[in-house]
N, C-alpha and C positions, 0 to 999 in steps of 0.2 A: 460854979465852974462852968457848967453850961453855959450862963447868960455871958459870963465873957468868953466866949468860943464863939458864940451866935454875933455877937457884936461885931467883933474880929474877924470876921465871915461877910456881914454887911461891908465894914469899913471896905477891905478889899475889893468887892462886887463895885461903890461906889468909886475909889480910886481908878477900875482897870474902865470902869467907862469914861471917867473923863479925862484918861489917856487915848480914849478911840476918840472922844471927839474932839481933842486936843489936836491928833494927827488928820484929821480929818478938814481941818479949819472951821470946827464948826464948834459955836460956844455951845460947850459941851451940857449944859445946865437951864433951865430956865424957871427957878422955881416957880414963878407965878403962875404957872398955866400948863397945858397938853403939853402933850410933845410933837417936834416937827420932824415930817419926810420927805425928803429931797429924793427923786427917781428920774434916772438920766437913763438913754437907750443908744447904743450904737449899732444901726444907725438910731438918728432922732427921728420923733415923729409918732413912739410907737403907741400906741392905748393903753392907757392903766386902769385896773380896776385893783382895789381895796377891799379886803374880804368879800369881794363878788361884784363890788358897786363900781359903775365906770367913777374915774375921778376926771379923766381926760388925756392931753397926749405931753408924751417927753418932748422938752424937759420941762418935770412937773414938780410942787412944792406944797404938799399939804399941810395943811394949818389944825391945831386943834386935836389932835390925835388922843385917844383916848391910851394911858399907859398898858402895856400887857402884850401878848402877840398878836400877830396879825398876817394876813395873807396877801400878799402884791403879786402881780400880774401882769403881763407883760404882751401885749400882743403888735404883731403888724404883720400884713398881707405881705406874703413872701416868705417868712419868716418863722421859724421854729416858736411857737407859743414858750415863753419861762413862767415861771413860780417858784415864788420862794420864801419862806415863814419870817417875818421882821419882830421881833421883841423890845419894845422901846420903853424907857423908862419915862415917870412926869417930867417934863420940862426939856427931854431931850432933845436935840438936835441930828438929824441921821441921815445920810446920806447913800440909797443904794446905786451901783449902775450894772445895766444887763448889757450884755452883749450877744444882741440876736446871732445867730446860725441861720442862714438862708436853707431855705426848702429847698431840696434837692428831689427830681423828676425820678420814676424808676419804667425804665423803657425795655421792653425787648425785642427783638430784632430780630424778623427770621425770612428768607429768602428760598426759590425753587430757581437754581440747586441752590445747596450749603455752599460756603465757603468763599461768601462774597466780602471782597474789601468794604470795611464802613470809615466813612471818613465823615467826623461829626464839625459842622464850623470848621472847617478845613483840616482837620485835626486828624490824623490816623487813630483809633480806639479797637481796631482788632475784625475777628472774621466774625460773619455768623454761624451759627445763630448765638445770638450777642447779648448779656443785660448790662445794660447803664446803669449808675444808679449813683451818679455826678452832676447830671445836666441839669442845670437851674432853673426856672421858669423863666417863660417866654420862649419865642420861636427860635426853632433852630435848621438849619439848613442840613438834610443829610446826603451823603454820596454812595452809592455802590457800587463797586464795581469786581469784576471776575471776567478771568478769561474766555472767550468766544462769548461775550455775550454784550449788549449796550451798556453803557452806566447809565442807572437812576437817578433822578435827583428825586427828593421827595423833602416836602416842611412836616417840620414837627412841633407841634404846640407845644408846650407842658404849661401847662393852669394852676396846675395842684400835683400833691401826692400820689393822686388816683394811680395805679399803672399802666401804662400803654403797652400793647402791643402789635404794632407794625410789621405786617405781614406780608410780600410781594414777590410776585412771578418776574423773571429777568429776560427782557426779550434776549432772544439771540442777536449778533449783531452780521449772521451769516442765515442761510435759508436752509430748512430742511424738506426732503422728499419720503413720501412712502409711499412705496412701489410692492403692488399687487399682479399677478397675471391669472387667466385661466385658459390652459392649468398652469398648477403654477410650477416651479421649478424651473424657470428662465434666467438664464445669465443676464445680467444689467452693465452695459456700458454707458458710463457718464461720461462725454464730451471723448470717447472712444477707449478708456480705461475701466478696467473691468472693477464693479462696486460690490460683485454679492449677486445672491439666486435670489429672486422671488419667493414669498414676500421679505422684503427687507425694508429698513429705514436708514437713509443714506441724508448726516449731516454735516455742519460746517460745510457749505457749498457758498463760494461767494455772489454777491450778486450780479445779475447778468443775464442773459443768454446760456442756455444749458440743450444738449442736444441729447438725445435720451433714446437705448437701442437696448430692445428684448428681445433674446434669440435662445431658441426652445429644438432640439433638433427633432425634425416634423413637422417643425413647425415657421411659414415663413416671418421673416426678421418685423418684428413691429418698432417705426421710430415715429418720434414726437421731439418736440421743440417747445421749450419754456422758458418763458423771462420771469426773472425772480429779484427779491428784494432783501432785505435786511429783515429777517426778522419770520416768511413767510414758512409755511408748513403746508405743503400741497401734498393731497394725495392723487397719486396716478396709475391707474388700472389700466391694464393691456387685456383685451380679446385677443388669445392669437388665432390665426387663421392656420389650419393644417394644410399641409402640402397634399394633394390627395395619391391615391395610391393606384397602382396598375396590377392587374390581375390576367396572366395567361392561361388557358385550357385546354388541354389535350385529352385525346380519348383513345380508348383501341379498343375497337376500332376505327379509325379518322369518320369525319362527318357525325359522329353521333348531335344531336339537336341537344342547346347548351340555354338552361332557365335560369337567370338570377331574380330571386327574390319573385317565384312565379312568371317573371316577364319572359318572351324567348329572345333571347341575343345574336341567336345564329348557331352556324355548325364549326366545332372543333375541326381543325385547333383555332382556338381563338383569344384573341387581346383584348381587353376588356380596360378602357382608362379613366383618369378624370374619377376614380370612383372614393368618394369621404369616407374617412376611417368610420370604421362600424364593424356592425358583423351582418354576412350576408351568408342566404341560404343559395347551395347551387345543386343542379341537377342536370341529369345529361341521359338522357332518351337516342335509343337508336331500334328500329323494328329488328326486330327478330331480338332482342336482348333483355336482360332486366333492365329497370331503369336503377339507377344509380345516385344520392343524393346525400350531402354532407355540409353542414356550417363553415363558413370560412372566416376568420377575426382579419379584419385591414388593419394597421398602423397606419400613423401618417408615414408618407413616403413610401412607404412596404412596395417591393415590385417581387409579389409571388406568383409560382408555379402551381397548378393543381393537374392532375394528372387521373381521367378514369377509366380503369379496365374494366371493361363491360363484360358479364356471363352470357354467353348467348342463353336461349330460350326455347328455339324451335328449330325448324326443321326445315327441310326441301322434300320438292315431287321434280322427278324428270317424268316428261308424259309425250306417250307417242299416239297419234290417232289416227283412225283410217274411217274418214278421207284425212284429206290436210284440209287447210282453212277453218279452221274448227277454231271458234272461239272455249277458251276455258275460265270457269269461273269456281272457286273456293269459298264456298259459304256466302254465294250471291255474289263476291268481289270479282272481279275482272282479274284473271291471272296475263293474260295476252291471246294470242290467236297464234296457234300452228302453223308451220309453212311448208309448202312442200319437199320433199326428198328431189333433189335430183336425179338420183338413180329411180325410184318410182314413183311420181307426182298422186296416186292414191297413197300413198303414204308419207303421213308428216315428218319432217325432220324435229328431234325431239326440243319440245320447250320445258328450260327449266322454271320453277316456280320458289321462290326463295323464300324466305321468312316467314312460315308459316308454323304458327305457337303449334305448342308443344300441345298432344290430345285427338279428339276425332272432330273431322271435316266433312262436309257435303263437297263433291266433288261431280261437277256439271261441264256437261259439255255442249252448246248450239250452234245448229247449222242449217241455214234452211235446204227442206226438202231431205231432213236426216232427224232419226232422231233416236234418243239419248236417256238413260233411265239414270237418274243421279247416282252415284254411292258414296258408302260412307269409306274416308281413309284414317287412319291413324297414323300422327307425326308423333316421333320422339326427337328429345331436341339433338342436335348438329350430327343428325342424320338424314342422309338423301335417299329417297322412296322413288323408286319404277315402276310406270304403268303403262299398259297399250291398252287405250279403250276404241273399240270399234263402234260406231254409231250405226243403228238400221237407216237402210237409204228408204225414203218414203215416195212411193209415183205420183207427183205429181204434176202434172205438164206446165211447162213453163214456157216452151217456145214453137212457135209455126215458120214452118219451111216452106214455100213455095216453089214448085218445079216447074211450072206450066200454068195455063189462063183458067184451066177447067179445075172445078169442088175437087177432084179425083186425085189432083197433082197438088191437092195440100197436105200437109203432113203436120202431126203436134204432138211433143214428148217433152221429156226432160232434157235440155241440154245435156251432153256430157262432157263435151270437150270441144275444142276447136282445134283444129291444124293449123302449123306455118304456111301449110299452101294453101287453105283456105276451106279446106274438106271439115265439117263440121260430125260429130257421132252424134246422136238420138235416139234415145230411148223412145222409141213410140209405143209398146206395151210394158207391163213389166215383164223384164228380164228378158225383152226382144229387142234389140238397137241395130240401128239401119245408119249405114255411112254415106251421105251426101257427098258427091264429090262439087270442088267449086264450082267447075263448068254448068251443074247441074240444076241449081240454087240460082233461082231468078230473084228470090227476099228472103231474110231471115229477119225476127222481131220477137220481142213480146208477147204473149198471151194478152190481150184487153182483158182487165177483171169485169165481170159483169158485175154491173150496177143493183143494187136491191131493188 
């Protein structure tokens, strides 16, 4: 029962093949010998190998084949390698054909910014960032393009499988600015329309001529002018220049002496201009007073007031002397000189002495042919002090009268005085004085000093 089952099994196996090579046109049978492989490729051309071994290119016809399976091969440049297991029987006749698949490129595509049109061989295929994975070998022509900015053209090889990745920056097709000041916070006008504060980046600017205004208040306007292009990125930084500031000062009392920054300026009240934002130190001195001193901050522009009231410090002397003409002196200093009273010319009309700090002073009086023992005074401050200091008169002669030719008719004393009518007094001892009348007075002169 087996053996006819196995028989009827062959019979079968040998009938359905020489129905395949029946249809096939190809005498299905060849007892004498191997069996034959016919290998066709579309396209033609392609390389065959036989269980590994080249045999050559479609369309190809092998001769001799040993019966059993076998492995066929398929290649050509461009083309999806095939393989495929052939089983042939002795004598058959067999015909396979492949049909290559062209190698398809795998590209990707990416762009600065996103969302550029790709147009491949004229072809729209979408935005990026893009993978292809269609495009056949050999070159191909790409396009890109997106708004505000140039289209690229770019070639793209594909050789092989390998994948590509095609990566590219998109000029603008407009100019961009970045705009810096110091300091910054400046308003920006572009061709007189305002773009933004400082720092800012200001694009889509067409190409051309651009006129460019940074205004800072304090600050005066800084403009520039630029020609620009398709494509360019300039950066433009402004200095600005402050507007400088004015500074007036006053005092109370007026006149106090006014230092900026150590330097003396003058006396209040005063205007002080042209001066660059900063901080300056001021101070303001006036005798008899404390002095007075404080930072001032400028802005640009700033047109401030400063204002200082002064403490006084010291004191006055009213001082009357006998004689008059008396010079007076305050710790060495020259106060003035005395003048006489109209009502009694030995007695001075009082001189005041002002600003005189606060505490204890030498108080001096000289006069020639008088004389004067210092003392000490005590001023407190914005108090005025009275004094009458009398000087001792000293004898000694200062002047010769002559009344007549003879030694007898001369005379020598102290001056004391002279008359409108010309009568002159003389002390010629102490504390004896003789009155010359004019008539009488043939010369009046000098003492000669005698010579060592």
């Amino acid at each position: 029962m087996s053996m006819r089952k196995h028989g009827k099994r062959e019979a079968l196996m040998w009938l359905a093949a020489l129905w395949a090579a029946a249809s096939m046109g190809v005498c299905a049978f060849d007892f004498g010998g191997g069996a034959v492989l016919r290998v066709t490729s579309q396209p033609d051309g392609a390389k065959v190998l036989l269980d590994g071994q080249e045999q050559g290119l479609t369309t190809l016809s092998l001769q001799k084949i040993e019966p059993g399976q076998h492995l066929v091969e398929v290649h050509k440049d461009g083309f999806f390698a095939q393989r495929r297991t052939v089983s042939l029987f002795k004598g058959e006749k067999k015909t396979e054909e492949f049909k290559l698949e062209p190698l398809k490129g795998l590209v990707i595509i990416q762009t600065s910014p996103e969302g550029a049109e790709v147009d491949v061989d004229g072809a729209f295929r979408g935005k990026t960032p893009l993978l292809l994975t269609d495009l056949g070998l050999g070159d191909h022509a790409v396009v890109l393009r997106t708004e505000g900015y140039q289209p690229r053209k770019l070639a793209l090889p594909i050789k092989d499988r390998v994948p590509i990745k095609l990566v590219t920056d998109l000029a603008s097709d407009s100019a961009a600015l970045n705009l810096s000041s110091e300091p910054a916070g400046a308003a920006v006008l572009l061709n007189g329309a305002t773009r933004g504060t400082t720092p800012c980046k200001i694009d889509r600017i067409p190409s051309g001529t651009v006129d460019i205004e940074f205004n800072l208040k304090g600050y005066a306007a800084h403009r520039s002018q630029i020609v620009l292009k398709a494509g360019d990125v300039v950066d433009v930084p402004a200095q600005l220049k402050a507007i400088p500031a004015a500074l007036t000062v006053h005092s109370i009392p007026d006149q106090a002496r006014i230092y900026v920054n150590n330097q003396y300026k003058g006396e209040a009240p005063l205007v002080l201009t042209n001066l660059p934002p900063g901080e300056y130190r001021l101070r303001a001195e006036k005798r008899g007073y404390e002095a007075d001193a404080r930072n001032v901050t400028l802005k640009p522009e700033d047109q401030l007031t400063e204002e200082f009231r002064l403490t006084r410090n010291s004191g006055g002397l009213v001082i009357v002397t006998e004689p008059a003409g008396v010079k007076v002196f305050v710790d060495d200093e020259d106060a003035g000189t005395t003048e006489a009273s109209v009502a009694n010319p030995q007695v001075s009309e009082p001189l005041r002495v002002s600003f005189i700090g606060k505490g204890e002073h030498w108080l001096k009086l000289v006069k020639p042919g008088f004389a004067h023992t210092p003392v000490k005074i005590t001023i407190d401050s914005d108090n005025l002090i009275t004094r009458t200091e009398r000087m001792k008169r000293l004898f000694i002669p200062d002047t010769i009268i002559r009344t007549g030719p003879n030694p007898e008719d001369s005379y020598t004393g102290v001056l004391i005085r002279k008359y409108p009518s010309g009568s002159v007094e003389l002390e010629v001892k102490p504390g004896i004085f003789k009155t010359f009348e004019a008539g009488q007075i043939k010369s009046i002169g000098p003492i000669a000093e005698k010579k060592p």
